[in-house]
KEKE-3310 file (N, C-alpha, C; in steps of 0.2 Angstrom, whole numbers, plus 5000, padded with zeros to 4 digits):
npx = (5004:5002:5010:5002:4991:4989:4989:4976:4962:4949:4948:4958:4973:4975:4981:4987:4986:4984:4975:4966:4960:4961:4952:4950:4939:4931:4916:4910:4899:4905:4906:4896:4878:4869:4858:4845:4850:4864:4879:4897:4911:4929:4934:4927:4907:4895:4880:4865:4852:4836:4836:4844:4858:4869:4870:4879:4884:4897:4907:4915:4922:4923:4918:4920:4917:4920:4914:4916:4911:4902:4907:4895:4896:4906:4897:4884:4871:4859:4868:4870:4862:4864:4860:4866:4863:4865:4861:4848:4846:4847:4862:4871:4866:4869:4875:4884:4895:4910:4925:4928:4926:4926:4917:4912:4905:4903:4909:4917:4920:4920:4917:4904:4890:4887:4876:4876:4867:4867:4863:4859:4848:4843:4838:4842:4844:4849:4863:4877:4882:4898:4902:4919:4927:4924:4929:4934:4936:4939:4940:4934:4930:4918:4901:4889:4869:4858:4848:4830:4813:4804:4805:4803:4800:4801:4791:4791:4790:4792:4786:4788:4803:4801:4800:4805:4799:4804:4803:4797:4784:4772:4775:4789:4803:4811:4822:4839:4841:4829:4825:4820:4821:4818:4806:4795:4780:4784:4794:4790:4783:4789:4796:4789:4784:4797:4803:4814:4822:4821:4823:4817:4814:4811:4808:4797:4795:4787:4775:4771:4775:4784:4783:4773:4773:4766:4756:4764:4770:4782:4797:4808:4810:4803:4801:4800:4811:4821:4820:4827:4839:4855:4854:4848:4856:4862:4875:4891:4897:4910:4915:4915:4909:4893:4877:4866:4871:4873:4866:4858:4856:4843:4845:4853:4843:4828:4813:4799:4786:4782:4780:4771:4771:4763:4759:4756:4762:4761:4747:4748:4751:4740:4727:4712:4711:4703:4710:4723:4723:4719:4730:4742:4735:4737:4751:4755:4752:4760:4773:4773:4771:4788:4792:4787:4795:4807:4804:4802:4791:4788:4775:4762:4758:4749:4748:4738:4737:4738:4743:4734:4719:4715:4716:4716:4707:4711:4720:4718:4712:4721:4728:4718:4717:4730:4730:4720:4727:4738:4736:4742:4739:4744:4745:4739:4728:4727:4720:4725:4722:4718:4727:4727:4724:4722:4732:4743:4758:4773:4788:4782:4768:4769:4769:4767:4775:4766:4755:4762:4761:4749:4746:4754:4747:4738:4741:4749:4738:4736:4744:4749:4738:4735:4750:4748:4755:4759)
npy = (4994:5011:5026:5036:5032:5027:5040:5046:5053:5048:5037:5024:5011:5001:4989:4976:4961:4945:4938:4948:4964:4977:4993:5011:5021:5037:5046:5049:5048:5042:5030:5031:5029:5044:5049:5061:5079:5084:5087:5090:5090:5098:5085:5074:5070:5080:5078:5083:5088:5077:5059:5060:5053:5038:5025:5008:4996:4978:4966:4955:4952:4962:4977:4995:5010:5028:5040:5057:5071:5087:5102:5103:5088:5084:5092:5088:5088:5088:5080:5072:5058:5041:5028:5014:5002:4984:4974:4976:4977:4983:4989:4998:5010:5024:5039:5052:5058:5060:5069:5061:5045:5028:5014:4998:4987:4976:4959:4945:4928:4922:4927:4939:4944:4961:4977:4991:5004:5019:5032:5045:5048:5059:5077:5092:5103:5104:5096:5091:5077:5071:5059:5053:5042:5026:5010:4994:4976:4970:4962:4968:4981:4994:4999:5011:5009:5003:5018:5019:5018:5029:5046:5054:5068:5074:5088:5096:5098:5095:5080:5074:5073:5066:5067:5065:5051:5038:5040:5036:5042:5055:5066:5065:5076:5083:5078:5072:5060:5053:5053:5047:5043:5035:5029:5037:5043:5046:5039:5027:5026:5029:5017:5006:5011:5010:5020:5032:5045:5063:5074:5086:5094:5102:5103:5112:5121:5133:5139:5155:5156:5151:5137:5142:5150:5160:5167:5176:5180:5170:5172:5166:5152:5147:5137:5139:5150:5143:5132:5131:5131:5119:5116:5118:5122:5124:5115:5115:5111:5104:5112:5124:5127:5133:5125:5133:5141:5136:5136:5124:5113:5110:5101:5089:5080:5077:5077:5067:5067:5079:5081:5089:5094:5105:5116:5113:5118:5131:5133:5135:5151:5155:5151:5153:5164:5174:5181:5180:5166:5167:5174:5163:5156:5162:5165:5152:5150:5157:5150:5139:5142:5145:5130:5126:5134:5128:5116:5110:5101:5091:5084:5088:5086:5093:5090:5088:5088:5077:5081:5088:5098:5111:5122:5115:5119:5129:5128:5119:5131:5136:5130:5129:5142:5144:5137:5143:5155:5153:5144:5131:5117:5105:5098:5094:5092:5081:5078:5071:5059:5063:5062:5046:5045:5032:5026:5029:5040:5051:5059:5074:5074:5072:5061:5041:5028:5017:5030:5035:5024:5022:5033:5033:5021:5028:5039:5030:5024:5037:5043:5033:5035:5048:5047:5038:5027:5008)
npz = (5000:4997:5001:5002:5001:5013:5021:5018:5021:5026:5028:5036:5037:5048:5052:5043:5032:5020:5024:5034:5039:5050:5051:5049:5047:5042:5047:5033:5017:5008:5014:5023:5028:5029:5040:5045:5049:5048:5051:5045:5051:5054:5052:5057:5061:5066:5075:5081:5080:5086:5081:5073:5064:5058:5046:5041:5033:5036:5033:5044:5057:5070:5077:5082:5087:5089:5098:5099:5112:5116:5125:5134:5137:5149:5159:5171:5166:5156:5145:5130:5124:5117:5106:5099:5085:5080:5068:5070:5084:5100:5106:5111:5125:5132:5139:5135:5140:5141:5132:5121:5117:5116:5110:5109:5095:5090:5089:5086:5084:5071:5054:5050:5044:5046:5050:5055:5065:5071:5082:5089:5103:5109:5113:5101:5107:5119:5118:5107:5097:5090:5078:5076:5072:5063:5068:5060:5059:5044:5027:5019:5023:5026:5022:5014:5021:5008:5001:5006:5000:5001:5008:5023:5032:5047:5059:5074:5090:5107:5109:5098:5099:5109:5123:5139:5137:5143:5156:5171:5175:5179:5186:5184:5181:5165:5158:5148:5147:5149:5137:5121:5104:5096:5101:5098:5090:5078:5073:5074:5064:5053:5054:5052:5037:5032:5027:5024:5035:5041:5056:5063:5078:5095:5110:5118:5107:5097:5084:5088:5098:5110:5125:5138:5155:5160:5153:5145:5128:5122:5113:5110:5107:5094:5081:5069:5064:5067:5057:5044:5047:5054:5066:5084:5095:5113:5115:5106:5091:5091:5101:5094:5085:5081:5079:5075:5066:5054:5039:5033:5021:5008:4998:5002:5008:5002:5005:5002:5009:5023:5037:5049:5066:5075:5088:5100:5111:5107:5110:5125:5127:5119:5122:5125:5116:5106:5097:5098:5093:5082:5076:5080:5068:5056:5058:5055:5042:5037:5039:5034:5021:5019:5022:5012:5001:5002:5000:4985:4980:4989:4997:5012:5027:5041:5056:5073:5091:5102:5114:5118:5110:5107:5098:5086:5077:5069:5066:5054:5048:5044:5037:5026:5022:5017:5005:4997:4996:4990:4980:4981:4985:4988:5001:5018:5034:5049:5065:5078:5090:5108:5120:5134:5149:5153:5144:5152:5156:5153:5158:5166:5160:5145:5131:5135:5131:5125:5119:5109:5102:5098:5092:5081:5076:5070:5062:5051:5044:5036:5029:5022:5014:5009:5004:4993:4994:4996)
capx = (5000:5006:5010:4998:4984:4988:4985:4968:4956:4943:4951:4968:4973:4982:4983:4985:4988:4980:4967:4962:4963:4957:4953:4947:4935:4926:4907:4908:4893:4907:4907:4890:4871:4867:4852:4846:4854:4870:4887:4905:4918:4934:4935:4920:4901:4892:4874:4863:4845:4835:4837:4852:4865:4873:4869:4882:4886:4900:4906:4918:4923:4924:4917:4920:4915:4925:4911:4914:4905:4906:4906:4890:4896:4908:4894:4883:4865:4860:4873:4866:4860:4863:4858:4868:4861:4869:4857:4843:4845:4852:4865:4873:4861:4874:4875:4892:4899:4916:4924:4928:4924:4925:4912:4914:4898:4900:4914:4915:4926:4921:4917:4898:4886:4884:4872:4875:4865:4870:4856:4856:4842:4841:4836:4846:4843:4853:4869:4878:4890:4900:4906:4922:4930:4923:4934:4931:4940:4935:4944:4930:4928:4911:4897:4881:4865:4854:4844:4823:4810:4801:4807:4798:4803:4795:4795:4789:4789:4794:4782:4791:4810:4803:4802:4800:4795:4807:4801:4794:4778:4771:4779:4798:4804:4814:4831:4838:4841:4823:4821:4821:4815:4816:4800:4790:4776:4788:4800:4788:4781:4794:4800:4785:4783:4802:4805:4821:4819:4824:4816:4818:4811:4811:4803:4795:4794:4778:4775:4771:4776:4785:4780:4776:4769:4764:4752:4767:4775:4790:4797:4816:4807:4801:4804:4803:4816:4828:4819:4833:4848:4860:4853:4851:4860:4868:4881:4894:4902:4921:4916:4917:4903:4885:4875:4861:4874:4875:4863:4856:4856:4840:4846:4854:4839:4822:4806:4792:4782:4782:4774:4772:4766:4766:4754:4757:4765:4756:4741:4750:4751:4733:4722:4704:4710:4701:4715:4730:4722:4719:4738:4744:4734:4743:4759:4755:4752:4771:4780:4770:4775:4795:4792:4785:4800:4811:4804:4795:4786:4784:4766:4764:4752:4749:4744:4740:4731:4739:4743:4727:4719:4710:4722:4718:4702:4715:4727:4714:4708:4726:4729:4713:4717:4737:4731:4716:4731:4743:4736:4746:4733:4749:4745:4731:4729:4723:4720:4727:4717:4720:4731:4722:4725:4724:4740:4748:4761:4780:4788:4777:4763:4770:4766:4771:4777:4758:4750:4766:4761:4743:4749:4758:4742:4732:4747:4751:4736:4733:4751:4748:4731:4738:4752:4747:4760:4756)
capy = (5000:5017:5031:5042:5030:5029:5048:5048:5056:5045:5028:5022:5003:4999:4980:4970:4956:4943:4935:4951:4970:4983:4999:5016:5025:5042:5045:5053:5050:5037:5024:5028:5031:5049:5050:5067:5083:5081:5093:5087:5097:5094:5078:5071:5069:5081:5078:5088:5085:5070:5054:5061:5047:5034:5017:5007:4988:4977:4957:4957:4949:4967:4984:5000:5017:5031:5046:5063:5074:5092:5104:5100:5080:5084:5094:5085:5089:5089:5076:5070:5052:5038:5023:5009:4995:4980:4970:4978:4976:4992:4986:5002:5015:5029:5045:5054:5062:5061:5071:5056:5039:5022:5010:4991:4986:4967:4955:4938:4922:4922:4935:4939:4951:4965:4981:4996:5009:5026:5035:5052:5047:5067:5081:5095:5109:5105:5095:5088:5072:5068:5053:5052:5035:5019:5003:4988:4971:4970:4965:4974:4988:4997:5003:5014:5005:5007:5022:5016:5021:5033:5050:5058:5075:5077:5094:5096:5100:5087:5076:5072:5073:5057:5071:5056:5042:5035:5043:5033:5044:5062:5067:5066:5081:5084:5076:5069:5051:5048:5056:5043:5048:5029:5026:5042:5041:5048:5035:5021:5029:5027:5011:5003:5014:5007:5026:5036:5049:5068:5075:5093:5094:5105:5103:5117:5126:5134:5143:5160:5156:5143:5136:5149:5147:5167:5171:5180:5176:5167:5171:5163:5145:5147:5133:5142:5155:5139:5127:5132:5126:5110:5112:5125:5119:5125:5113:5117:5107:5103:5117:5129:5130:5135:5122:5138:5146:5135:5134:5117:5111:5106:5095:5083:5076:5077:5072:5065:5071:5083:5080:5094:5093:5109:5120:5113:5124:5138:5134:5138:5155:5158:5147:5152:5170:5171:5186:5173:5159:5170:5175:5154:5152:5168:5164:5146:5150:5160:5143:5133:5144:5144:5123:5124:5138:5122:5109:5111:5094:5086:5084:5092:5086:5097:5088:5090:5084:5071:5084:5094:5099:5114:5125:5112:5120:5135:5123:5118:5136:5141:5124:5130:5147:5143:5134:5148:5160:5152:5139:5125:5109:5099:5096:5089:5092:5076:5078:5066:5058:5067:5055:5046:5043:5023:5023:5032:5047:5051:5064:5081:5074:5068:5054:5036:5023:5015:5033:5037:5018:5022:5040:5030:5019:5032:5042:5028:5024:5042:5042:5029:5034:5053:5046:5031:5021:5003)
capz = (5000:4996:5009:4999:5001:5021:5022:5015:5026:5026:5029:5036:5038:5054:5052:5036:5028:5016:5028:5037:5041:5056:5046:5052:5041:5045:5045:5025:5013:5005:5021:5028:5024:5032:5043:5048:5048:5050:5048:5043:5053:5058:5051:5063:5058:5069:5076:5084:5081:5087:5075:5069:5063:5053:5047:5038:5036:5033:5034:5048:5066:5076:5075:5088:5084:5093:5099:5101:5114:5116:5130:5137:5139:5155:5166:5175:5165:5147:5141:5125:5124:5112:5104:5093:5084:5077:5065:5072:5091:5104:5110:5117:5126:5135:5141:5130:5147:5139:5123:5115:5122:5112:5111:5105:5096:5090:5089:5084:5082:5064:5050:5051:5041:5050:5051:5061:5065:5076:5083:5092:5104:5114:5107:5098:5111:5123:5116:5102:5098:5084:5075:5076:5067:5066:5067:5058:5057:5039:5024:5012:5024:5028:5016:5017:5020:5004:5004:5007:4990:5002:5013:5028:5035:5052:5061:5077:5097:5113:5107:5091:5102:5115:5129:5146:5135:5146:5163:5176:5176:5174:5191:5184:5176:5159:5157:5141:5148:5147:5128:5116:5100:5091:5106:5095:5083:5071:5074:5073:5057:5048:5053:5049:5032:5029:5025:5025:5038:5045:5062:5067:5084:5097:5115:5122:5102:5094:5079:5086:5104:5115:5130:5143:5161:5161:5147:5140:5123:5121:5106:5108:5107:5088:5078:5060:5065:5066:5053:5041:5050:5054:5070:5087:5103:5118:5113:5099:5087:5091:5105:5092:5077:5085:5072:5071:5063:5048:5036:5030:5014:5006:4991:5005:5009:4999:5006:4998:5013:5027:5043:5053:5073:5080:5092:5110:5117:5106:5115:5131:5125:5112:5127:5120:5116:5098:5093:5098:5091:5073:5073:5076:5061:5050:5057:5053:5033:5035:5040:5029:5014:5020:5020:5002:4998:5003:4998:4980:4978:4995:5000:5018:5033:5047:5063:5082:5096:5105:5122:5117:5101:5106:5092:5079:5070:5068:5060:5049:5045:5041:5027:5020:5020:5013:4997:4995:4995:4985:4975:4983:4987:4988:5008:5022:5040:5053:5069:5081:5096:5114:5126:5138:5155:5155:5141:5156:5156:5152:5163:5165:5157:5139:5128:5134:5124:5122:5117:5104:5097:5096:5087:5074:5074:5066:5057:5046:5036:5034:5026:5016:5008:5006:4997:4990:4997:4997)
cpx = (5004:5006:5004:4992:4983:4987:4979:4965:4951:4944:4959:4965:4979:4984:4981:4988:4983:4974:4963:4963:4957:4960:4949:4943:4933:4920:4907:4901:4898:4905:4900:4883:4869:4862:4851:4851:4860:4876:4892:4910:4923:4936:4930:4912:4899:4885:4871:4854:4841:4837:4842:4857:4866:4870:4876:4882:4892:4901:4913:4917:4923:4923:4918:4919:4916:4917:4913:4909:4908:4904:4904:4891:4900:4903:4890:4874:4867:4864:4866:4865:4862:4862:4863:4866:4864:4863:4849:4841:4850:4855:4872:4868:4865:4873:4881:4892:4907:4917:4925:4928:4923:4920:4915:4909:4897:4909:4914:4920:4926:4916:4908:4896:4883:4879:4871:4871:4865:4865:4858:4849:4839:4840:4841:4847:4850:4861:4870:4883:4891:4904:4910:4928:4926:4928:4932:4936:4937:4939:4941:4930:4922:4909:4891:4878:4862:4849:4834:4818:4807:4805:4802:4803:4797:4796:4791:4791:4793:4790:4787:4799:4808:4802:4799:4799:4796:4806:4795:4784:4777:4775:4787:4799:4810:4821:4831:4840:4834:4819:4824:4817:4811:4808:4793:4785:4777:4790:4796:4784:4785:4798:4794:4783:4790:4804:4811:4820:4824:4819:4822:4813:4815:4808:4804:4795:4787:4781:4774:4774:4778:4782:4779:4769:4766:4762:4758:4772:4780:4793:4805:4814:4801:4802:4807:4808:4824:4827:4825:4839:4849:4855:4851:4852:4864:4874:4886:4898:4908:4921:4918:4911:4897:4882:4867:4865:4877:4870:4862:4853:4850:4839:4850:4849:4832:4820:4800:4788:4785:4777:4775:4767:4769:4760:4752:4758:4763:4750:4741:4749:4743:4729:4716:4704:4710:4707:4722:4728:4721:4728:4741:4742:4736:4748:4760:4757:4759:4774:4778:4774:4785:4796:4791:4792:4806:4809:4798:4790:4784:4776:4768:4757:4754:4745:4745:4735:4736:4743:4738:4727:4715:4711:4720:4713:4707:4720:4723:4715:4715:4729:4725:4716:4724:4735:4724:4722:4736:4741:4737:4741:4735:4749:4740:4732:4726:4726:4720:4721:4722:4723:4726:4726:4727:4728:4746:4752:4769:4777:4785:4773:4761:4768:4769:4770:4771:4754:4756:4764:4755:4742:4749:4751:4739:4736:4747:4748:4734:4739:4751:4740:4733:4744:4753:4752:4757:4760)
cpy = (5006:5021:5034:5039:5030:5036:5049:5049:5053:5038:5030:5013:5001:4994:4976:4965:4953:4940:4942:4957:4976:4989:5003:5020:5032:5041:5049:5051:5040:5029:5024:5029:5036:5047:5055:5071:5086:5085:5089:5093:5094:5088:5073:5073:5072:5079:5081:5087:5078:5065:5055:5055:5042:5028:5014:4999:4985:4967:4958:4952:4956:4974:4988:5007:5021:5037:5052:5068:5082:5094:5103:5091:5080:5090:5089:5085:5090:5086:5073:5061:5048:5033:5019:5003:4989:4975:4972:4978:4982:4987:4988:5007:5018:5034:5047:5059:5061:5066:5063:5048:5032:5015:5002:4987:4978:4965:4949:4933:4924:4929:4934:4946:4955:4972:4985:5003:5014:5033:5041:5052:5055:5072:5086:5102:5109:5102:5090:5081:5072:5060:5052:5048:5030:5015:5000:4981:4968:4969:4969:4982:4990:4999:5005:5008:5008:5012:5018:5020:5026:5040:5054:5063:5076:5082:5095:5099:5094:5082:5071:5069:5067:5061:5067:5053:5037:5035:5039:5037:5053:5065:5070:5071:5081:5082:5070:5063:5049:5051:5049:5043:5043:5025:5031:5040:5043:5041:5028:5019:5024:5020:5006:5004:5011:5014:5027:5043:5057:5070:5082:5096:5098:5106:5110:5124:5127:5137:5151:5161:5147:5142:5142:5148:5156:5170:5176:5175:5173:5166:5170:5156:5146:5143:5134:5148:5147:5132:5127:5133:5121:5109:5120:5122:5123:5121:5115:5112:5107:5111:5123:5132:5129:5132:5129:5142:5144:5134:5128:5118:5105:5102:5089:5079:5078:5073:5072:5067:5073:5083:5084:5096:5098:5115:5117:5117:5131:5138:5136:5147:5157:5154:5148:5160:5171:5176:5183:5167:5159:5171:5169:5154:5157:5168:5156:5143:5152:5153:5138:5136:5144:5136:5124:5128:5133:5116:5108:5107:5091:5089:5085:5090:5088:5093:5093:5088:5080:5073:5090:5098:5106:5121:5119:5116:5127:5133:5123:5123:5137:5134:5125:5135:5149:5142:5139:5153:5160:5147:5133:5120:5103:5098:5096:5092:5086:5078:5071:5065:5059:5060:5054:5043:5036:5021:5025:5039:5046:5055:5072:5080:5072:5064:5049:5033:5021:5021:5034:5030:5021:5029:5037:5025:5022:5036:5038:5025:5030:5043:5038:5031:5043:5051:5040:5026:5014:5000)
cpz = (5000:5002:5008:5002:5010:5024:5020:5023:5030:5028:5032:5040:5041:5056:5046:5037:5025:5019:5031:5038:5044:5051:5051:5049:5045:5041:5039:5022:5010:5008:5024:5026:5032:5036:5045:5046:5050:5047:5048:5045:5058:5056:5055:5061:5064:5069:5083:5086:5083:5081:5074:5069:5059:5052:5040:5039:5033:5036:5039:5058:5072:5072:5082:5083:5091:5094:5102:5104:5115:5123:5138:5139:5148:5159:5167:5172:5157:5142:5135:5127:5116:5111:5096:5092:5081:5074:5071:5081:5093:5109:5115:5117:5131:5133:5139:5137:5147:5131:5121:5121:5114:5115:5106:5104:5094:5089:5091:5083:5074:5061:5051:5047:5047:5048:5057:5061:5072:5077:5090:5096:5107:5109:5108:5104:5116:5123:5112:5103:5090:5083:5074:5071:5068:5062:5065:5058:5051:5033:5019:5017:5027:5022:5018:5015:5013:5007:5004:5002:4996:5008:5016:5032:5041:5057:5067:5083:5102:5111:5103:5094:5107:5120:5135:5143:5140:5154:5167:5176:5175:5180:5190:5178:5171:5162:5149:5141:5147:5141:5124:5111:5095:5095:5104:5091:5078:5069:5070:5067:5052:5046:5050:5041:5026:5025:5027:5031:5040:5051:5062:5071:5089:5103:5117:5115:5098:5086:5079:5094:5107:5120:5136:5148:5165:5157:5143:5134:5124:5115:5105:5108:5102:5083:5070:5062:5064:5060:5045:5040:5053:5060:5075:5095:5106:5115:5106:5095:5089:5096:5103:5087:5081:5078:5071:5066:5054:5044:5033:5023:5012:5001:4998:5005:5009:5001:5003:5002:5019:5031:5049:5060:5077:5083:5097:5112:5114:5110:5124:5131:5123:5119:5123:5119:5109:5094:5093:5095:5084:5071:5075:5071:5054:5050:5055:5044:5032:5035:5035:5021:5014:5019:5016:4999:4997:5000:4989:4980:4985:4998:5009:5022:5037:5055:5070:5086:5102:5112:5120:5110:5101:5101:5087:5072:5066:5062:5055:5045:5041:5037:5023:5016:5015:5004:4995:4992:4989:4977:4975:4987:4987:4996:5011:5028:5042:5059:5073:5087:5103:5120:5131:5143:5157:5150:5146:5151:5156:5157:5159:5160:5150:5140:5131:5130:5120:5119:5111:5100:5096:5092:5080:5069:5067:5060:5049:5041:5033:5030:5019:5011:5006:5000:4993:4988:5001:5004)
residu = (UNK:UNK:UNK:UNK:UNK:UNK:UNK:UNK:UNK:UNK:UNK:UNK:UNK:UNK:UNK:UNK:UNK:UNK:UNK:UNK:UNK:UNK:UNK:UNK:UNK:UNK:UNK:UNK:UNK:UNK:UNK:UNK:UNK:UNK:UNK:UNK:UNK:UNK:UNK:UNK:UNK:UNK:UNK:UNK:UNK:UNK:UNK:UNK:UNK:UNK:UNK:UNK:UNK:UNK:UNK:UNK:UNK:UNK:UNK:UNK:UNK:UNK:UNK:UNK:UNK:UNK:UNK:UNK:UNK:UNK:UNK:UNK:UNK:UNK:UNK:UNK:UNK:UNK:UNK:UNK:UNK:UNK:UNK:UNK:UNK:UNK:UNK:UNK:UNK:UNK:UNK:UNK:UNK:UNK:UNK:UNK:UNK:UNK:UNK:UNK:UNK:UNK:UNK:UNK:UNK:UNK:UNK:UNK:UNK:UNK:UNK:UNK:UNK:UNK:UNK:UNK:UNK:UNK:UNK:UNK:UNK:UNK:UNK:UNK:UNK:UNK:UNK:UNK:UNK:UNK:UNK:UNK:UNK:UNK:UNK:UNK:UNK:UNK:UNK:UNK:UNK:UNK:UNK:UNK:UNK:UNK:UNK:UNK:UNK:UNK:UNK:UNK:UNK:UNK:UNK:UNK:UNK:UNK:UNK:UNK:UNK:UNK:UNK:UNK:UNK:UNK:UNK:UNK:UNK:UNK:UNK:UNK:UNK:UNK:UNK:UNK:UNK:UNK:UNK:UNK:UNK:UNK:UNK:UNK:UNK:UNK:UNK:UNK:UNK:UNK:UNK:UNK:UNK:UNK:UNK:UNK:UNK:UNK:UNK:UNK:UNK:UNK:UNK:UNK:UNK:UNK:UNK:UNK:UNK:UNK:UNK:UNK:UNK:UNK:UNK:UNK:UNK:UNK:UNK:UNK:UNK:UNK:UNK:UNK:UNK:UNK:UNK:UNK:UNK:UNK:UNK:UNK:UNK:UNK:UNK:UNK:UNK:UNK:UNK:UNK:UNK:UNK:UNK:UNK:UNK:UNK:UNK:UNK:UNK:UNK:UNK:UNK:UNK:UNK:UNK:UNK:UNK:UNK:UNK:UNK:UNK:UNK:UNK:UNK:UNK:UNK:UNK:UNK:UNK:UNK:UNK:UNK:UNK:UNK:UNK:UNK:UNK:UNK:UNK:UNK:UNK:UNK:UNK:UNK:UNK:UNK:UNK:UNK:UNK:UNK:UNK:UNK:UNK:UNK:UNK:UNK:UNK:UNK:UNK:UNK:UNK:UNK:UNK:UNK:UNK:UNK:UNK:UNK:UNK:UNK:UNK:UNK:UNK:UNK:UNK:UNK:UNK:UNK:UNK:UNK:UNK:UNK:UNK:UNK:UNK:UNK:UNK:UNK:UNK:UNK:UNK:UNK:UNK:UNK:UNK:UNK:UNK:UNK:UNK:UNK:UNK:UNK:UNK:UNK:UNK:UNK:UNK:UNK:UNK:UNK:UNK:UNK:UNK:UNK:UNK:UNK:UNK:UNK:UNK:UNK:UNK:UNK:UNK:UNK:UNK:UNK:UNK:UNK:UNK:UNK:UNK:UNK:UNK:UNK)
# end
């Protein structure tokens, strides 16, 4: 092997011979199959948003993958969370409380077809990780997984991020150990759908107001002010790049639809005040037409309901009154059914696991008869 090829960026090979050889690849587009919204800096694949991550597979006796955590991984609150798969089972779920921390995800006597995937369980708000290197004992190497014939972009609130899925009950309050977003009715969406996916989620974001426990606006908890970046976290990339500050590239990942769940935490704000409930659904046609500005062709459903629907006839009013304005009758609304008591409760009163399955329930033939996906 040449020297030249041992300096490539993207690979080096730190054990050969004719039977076998430990390679180190980076998370490039070449080696891995994206997931989500994801930046390349410094040589390390950040991730920010929930879902966020990689999947790859390769024939091999041994995989590790080195992670990267930033600032926020050494305090004591808001570590991000992760999940990795190995043929379809989670076979690390950890807390990134170091910058770089090495994982060892399978290993085997003998070569075995593998399938890894790398999951960003926490949401983007409060901190980032990157992928660093993954190791393989492989003489082929790694490869992306194929992409899946359909794409789903879903944009939403805590709901959509897992916020307590994992929480003992309504009692336990916000920490990103008990968000898991692959426990969502997005998540379960799409696996069932066998979709390709993006999520841009945000707990405690509205459309014209965040969450707010004083009838007053919150207008730093806006989700279309950030819906056209990598990402917006306390955290930073390589403790240096703010992902609000990069804008996101919408030729990476074209969706065939757009599913958009947001007006919780407006309703915090608009409660039954018919002048706030008129300006959700004005400010609602603004963000609809910035999603149509990005995405020319994808078909776009508006939902809401599933921690109170009483902002949904609003929602309606403002997808009627979108395609009256524009002419665009490329999108639906469906209102979801209001969580019930005997599915139980995450923490502060979110979705558990059973009301986000019975979400997806109803999601997924509206999904399929909107896009006439068999």
């Amino acid at each position: 092997m040449s020297t030249e090829e041992t300096k490539r960026t993207d690979l080096s090979i730190t054990a050969t011979n004719k039977e076998e050889a430990t390679q180190t690849f980076k998370a490039t587009e070449k080696h891995v199959k994206i997931i989500g919204r994801t930046y390349y800096y410094n040589d390390v694949l950040w991730l920010a948003l929930s879902g966020g991550g990689v999947e790859f597979s390769f024939i091999g006796k041994k995989a590790e993958v080195t992670i990267k955590g930033d600032s926020v991984a050494l305090s004591d609150n808001n570590q991000a969370r992760i999940g990795i798969y190995v043929n379809g089972k989670r076979v690390i779920d950890d807390m990134v409380n170091k910058t770089l921390k090495t994982y060892t995800l399978f290993e085997s006597e003998s070569e075995q077809d593998v399938t890894v995937r790398i999951i960003k369980l926490s949401e983007a708000a409060m901190s980032t990780i990157g992928i660093h290197g993954i190791t393989v004992d492989s003489k082929e190497g790694i490869k992306p997984t194929p992409d899946n014939v359909h794409k789903i972009e879903f944009v939403g609130d805590s709901i959509t991020c897992g916020y307590g899925v994992d929480g003992e009950n309504e009692q336990h309050s916000f920490s990103t150990s008990t968000e898991d977003v692959t426990k969502t009715y997005a998540y379960k969406t799409v696996q069932e759908l066998q979709a390709d996916y993006s999520m841009v989620s945000y707990s405690g974001y509205g459309i014209i107001s965040g969450f707010t426990h004083n009838d007053q606006k919150l207008t730093s908890q806006l989700l279309p002010d950030y819906y056209e970046k990598v990402g917006k976290s306390d955290g930073k990339f390589d403790g240096v790049l703010e992902p609000q500050s990069v804008s996101w590239d919408f030729n990476k990942f074209i969706p065939d639809l757009i599913v958009i769940n947001l007006g919780t935490n407006d309703d915090s704000y608009t409660k039954d005040d018919a002048d706030k409930q008129a300006e959700y659904a004005e400010q609602y046609i603004e963000f609809l037409k910035m999603v149509r500005r990005n995405n020319a062709n994808a078909t776009i459903l508006c939902t809401l309901g599933i921690m109170g629907d009483r902002l949904y006839p609003f929602l309606e009013q403002a997808v009627n009154d979108y395609t009256k304005e524009t002419g665009d009758a490329n999108l639906a609304a469906m209102k979801f059914d209001v969580q019930l008591t005997a599915n139980g409760y995450g923490a502060d009163w979110h979705p558990s696991i059973a009301t986000h399955s019975k979400a997806a329930e109803k999601l997924i033939p509206q999904i399929k008869g909107l896009m006439k996906w068999e």
